[in-house]
N, CA, C and O atoms as a GROMACS GRO file, in nm:
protein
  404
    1UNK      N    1  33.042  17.610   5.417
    1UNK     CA    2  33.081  17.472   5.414
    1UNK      C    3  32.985  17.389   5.330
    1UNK      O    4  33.048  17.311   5.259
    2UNK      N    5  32.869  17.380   5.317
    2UNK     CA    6  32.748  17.340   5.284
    2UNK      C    7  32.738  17.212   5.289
    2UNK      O    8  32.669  17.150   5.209
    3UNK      N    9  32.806  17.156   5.383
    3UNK     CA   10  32.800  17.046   5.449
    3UNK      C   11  32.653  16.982   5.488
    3UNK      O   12  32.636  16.870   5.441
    4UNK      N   13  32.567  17.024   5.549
    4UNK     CA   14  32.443  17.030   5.615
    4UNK      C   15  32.330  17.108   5.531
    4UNK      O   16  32.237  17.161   5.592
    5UNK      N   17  32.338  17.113   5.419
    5UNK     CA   18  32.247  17.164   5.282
    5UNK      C   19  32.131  17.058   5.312
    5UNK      O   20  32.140  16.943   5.356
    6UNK      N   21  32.003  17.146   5.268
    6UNK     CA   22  31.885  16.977   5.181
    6UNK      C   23  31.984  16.903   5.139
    6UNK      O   24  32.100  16.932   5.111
    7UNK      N   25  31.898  16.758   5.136
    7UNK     CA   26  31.952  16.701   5.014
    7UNK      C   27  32.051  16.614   5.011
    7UNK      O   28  32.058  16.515   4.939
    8UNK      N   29  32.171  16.670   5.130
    8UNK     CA   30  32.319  16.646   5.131
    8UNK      C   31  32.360  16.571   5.269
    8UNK      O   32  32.472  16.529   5.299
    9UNK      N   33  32.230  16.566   5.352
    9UNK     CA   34  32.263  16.502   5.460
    9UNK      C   35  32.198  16.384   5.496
    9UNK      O   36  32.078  16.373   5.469
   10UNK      N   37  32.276  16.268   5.569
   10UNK     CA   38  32.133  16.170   5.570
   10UNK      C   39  32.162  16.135   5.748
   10UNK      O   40  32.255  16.194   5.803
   11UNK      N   41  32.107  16.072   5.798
   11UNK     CA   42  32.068  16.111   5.938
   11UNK      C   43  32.032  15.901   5.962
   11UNK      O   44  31.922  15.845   5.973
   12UNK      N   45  32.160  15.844   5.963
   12UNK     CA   46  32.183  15.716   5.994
   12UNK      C   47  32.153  15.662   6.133
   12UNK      O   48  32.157  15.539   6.146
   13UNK      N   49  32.121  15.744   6.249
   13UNK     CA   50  32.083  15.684   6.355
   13UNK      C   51  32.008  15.813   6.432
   13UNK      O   52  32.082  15.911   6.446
   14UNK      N   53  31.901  15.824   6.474
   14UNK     CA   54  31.801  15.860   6.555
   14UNK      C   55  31.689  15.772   6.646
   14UNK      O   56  31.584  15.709   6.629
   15UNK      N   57  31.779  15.809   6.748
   15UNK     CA   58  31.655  15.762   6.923
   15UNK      C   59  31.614  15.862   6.981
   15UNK      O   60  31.662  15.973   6.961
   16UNK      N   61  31.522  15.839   7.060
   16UNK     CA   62  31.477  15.953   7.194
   16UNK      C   63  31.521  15.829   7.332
   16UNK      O   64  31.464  15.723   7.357
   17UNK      N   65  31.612  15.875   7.384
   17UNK     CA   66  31.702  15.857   7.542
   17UNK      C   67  31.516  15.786   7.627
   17UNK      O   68  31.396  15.800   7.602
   18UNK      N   69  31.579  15.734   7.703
   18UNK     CA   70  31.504  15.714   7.859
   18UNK      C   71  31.440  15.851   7.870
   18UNK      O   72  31.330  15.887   7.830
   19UNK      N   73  31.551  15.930   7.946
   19UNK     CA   74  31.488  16.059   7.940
   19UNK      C   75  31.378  16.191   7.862
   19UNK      O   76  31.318  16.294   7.892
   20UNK      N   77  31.406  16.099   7.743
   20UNK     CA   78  31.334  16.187   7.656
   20UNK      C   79  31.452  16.295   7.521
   20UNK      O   80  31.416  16.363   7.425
   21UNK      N   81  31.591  16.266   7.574
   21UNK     CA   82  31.685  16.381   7.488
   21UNK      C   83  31.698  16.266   7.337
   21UNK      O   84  31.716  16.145   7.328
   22UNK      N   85  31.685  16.344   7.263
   22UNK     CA   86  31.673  16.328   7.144
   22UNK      C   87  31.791  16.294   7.039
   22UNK      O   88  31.815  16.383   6.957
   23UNK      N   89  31.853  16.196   7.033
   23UNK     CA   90  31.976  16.217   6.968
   23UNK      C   91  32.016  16.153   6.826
   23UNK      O   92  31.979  16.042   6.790
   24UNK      N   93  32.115  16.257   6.735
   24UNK     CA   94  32.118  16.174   6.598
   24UNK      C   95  32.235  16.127   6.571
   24UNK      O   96  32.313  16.135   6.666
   25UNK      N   97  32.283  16.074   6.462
   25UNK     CA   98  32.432  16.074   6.414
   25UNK      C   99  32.337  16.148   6.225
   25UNK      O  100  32.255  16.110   6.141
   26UNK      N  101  32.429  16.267   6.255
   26UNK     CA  102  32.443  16.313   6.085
   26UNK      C  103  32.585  16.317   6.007
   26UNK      O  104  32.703  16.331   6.041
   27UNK      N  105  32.526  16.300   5.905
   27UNK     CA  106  32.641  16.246   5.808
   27UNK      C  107  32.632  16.331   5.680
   27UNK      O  108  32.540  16.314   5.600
   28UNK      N  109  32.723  16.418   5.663
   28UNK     CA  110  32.740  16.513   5.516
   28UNK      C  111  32.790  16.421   5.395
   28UNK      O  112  32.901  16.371   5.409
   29UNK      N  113  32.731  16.398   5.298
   29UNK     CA  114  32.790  16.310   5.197
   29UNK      C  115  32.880  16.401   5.116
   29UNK      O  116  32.983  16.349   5.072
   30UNK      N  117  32.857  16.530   5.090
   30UNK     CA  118  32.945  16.595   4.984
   30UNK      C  119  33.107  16.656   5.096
   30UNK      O  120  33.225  16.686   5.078
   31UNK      N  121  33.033  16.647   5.180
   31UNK     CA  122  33.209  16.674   5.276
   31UNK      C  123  33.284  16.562   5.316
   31UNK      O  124  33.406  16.571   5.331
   32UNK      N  125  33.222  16.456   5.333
   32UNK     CA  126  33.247  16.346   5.411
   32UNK      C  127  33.279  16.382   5.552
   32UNK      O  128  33.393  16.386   5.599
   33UNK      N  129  33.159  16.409   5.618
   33UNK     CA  130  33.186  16.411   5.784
   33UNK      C  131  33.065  16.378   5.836
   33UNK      O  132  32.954  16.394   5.784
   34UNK      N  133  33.111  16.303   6.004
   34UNK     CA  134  32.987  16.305   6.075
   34UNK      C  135  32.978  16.410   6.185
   34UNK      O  136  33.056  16.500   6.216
   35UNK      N  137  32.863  16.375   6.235
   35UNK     CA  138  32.906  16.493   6.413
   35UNK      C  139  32.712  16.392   6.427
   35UNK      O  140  32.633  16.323   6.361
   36UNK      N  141  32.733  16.457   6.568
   36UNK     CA  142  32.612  16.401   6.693
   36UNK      C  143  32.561  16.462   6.683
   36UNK      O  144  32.621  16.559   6.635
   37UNK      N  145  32.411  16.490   6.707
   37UNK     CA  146  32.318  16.607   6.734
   37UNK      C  147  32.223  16.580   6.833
   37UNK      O  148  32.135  16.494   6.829
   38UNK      N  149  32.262  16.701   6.966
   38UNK     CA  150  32.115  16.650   7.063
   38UNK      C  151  32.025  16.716   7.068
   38UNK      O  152  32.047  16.832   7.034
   39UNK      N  153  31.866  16.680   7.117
   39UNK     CA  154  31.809  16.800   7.132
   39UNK      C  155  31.719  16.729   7.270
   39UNK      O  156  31.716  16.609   7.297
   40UNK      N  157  31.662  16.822   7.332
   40UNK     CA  158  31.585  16.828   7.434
   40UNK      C  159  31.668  16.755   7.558
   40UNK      O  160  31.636  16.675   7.646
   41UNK      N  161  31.794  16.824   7.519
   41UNK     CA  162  31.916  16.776   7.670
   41UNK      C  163  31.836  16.870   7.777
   41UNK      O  164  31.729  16.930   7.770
   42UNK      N  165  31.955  16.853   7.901
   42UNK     CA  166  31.949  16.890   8.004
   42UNK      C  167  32.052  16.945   8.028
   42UNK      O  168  32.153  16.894   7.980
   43UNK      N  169  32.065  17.060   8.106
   43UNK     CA  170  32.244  17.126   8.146
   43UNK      C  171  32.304  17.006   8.233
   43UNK      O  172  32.257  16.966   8.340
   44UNK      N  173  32.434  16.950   8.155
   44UNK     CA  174  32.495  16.884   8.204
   44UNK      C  175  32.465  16.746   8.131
   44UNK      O  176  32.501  16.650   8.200
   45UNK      N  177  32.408  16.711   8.005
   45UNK     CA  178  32.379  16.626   7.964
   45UNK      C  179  32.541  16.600   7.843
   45UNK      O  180  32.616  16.690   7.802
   46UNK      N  181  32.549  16.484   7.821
   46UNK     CA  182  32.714  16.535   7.690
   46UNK      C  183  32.672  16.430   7.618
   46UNK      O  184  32.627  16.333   7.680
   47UNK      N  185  32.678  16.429   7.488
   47UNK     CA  186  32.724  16.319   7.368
   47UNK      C  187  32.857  16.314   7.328
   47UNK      O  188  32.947  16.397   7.344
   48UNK      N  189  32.857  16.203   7.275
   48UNK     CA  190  32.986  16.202   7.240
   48UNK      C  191  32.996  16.081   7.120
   48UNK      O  192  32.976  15.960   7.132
   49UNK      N  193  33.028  16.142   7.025
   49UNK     CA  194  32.984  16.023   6.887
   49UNK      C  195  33.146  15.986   6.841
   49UNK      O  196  33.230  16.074   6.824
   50UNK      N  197  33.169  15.850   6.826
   50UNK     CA  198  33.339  15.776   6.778
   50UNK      C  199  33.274  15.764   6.606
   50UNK      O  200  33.160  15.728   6.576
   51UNK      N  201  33.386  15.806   6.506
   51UNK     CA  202  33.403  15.781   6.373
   51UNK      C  203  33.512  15.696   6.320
   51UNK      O  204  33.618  15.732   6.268
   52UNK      N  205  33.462  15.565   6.344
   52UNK     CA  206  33.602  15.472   6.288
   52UNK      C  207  33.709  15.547   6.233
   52UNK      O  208  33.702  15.585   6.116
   53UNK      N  209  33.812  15.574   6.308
   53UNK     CA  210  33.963  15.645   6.222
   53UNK      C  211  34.023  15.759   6.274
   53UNK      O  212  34.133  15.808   6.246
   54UNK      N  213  33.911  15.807   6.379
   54UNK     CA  214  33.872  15.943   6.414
   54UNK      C  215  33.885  15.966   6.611
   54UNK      O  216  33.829  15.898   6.697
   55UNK      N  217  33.943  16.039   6.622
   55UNK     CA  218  33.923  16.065   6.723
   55UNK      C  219  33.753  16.097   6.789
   55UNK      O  220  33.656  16.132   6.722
   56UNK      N  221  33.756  16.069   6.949
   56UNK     CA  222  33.564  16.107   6.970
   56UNK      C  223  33.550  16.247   6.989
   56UNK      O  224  33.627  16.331   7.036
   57UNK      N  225  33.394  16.259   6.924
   57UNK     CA  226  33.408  16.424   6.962
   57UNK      C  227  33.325  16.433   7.049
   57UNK      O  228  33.255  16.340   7.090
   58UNK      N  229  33.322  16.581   7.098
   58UNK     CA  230  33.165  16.544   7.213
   58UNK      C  231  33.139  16.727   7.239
   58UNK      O  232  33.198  16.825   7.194
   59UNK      N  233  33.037  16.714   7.321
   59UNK     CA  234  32.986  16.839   7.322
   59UNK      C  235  32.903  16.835   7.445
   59UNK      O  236  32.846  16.730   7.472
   60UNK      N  237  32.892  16.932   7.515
   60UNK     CA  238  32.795  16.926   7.664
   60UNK      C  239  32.669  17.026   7.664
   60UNK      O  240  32.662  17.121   7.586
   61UNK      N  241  32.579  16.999   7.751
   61UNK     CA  242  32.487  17.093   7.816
   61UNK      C  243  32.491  17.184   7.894
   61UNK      O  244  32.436  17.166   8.003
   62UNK      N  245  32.581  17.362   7.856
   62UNK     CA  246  32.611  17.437   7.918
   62UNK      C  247  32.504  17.501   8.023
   62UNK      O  248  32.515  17.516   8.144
   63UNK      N  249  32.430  17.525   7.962
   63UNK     CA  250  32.311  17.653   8.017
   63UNK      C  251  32.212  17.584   7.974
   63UNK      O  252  32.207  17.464   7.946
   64UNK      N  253  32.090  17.708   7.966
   64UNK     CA  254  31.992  17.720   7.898
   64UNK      C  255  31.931  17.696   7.793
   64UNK      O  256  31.848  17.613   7.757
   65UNK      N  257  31.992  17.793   7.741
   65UNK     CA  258  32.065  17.848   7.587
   65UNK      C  259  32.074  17.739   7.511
   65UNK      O  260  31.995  17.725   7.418
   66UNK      N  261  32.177  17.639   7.539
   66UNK     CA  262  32.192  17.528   7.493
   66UNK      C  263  32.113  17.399   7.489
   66UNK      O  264  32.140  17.299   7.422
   67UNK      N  265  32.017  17.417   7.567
   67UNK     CA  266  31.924  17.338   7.582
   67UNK      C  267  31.786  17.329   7.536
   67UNK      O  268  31.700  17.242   7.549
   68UNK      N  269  31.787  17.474   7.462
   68UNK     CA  270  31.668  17.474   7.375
   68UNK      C  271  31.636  17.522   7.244
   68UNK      O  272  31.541  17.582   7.194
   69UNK      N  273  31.787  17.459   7.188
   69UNK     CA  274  31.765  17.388   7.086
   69UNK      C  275  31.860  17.268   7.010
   69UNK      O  276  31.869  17.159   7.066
   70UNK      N  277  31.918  17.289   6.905
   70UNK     CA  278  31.970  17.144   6.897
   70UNK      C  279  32.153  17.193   6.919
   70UNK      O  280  32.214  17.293   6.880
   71UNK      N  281  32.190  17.094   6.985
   71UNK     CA  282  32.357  17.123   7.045
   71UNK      C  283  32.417  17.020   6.960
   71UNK      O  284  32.382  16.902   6.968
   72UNK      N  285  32.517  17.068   6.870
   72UNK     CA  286  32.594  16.947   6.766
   72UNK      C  287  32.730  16.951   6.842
   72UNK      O  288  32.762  17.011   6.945
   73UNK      N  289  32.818  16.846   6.736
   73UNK     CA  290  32.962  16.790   6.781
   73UNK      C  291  33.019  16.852   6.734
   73UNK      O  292  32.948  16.894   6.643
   74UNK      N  293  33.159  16.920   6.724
   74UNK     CA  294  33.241  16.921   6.607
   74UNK      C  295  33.253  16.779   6.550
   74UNK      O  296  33.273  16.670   6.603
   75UNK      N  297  33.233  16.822   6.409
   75UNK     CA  298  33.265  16.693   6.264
   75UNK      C  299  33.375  16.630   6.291
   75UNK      O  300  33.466  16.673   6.362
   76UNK      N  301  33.370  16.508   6.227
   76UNK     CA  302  33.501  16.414   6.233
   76UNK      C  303  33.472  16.373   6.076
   76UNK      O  304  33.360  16.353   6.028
   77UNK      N  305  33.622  16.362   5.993
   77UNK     CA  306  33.642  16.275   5.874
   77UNK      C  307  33.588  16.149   5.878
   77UNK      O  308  33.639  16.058   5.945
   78UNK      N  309  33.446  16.131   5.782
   78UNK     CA  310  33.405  15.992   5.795
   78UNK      C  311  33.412  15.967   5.656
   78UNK      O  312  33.403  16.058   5.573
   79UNK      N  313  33.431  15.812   5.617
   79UNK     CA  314  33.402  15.755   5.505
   79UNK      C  315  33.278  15.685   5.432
   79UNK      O  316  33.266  15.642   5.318
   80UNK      N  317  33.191  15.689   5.542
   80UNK     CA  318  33.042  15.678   5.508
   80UNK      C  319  33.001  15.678   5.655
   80UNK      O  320  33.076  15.704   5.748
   81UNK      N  321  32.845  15.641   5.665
   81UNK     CA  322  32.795  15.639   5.827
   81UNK      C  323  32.806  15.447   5.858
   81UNK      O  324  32.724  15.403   5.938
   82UNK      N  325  32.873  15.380   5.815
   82UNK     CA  326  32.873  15.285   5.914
   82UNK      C  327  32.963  15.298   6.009
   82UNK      O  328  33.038  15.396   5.999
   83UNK      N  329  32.978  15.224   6.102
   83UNK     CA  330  33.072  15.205   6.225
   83UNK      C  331  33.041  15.278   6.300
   83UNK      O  332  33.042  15.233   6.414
   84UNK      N  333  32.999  15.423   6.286
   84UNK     CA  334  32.958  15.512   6.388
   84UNK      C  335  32.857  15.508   6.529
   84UNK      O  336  32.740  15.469   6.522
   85UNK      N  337  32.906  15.543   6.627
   85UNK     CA  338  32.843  15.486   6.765
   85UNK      C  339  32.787  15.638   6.767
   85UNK      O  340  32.822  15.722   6.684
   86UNK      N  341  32.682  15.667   6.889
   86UNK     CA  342  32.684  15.748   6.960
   86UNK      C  343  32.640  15.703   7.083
   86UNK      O  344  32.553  15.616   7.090
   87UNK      N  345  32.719  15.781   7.233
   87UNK     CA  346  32.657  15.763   7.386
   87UNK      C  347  32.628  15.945   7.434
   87UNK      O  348  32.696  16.047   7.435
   88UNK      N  349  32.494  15.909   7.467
   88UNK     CA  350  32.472  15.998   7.574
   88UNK      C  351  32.470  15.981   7.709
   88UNK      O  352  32.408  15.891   7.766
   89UNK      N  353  32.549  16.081   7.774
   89UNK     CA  354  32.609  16.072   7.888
   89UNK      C  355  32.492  16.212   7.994
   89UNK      O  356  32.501  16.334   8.004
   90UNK      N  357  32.424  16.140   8.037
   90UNK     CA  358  32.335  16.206   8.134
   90UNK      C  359  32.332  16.310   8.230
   90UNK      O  360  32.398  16.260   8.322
   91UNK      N  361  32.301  16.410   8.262
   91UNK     CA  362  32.362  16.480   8.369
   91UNK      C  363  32.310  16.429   8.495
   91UNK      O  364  32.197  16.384   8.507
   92UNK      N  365  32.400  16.438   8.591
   92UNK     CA  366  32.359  16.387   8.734
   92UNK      C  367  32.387  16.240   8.781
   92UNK      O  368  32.323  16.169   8.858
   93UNK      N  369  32.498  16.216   8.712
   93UNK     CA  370  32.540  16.056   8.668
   93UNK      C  371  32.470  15.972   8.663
   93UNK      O  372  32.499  15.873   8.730
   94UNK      N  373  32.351  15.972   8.584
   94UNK     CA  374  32.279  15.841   8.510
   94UNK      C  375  32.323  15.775   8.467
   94UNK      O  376  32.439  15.813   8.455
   95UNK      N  377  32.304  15.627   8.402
   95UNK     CA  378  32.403  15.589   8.312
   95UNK      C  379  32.374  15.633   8.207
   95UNK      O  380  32.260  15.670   8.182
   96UNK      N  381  32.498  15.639   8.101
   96UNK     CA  382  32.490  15.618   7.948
   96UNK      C  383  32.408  15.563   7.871
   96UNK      O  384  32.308  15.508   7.917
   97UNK      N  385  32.422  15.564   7.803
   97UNK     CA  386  32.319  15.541   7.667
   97UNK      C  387  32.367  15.559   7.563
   97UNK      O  388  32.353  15.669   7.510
   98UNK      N  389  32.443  15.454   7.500
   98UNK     CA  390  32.462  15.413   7.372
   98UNK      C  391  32.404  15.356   7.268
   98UNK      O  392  32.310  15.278   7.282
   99UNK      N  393  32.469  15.400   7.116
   99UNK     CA  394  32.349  15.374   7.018
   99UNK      C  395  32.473  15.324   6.912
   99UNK      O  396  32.587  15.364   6.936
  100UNK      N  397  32.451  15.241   6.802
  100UNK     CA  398  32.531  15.208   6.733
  100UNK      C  399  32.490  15.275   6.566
  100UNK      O  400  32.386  15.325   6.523
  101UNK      N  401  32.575  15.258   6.525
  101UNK     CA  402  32.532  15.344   6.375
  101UNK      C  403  32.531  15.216   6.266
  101UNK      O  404  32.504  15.237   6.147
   0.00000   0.00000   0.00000
């Protein structure tokens, strides 16, 4: 895909959560797509990033496995990184945590 090459990606919103989980919005310029990226979740932690036009995608904290290292979205068709939100959704019903792009 080479979507996620050097070079080719730029990375429009990065926080670290209350908790400490780490989250981005990346953006492929030569594909035109975004997707979420978390890292230092918890099992049971979910993002879930909206792409103006686009349905939301999201992705959870299965296991372990998944938790140590970085857990992405499936991509959505974007036309650049504005408009893009992301919320992380906590495990153990914390509240949310939303981020705007």
């Amino acid at each position: 895909m080479f979507c996620g090459g050097a070079g080719l990606v730029d990375t429009p919103l990065e926080r670290t959560a209350t908790r400490g989980q780490h989250v981005q919005v990346r953006y492929g310029r030569v594909c035109g797509a975004a997707w979420g990226r978390l890292r230092n979740g918890r099992v049971g932690d979910r993002i879930e990033v909206w792409v103006p036009g686009s349905a939301p995608r999201s992705v959870r904290v299965r296991d372990r496995f998944d938790a140590e290292g970085y857990l992405v979205t499936p991509m959505a068709a974007a036309r650049g990184p504005r408009g893009i939100r992301l919320c992380l959704y906590p495990a153990g019903g914390a509240a949310k945590e939303c981020f705007p792009g």
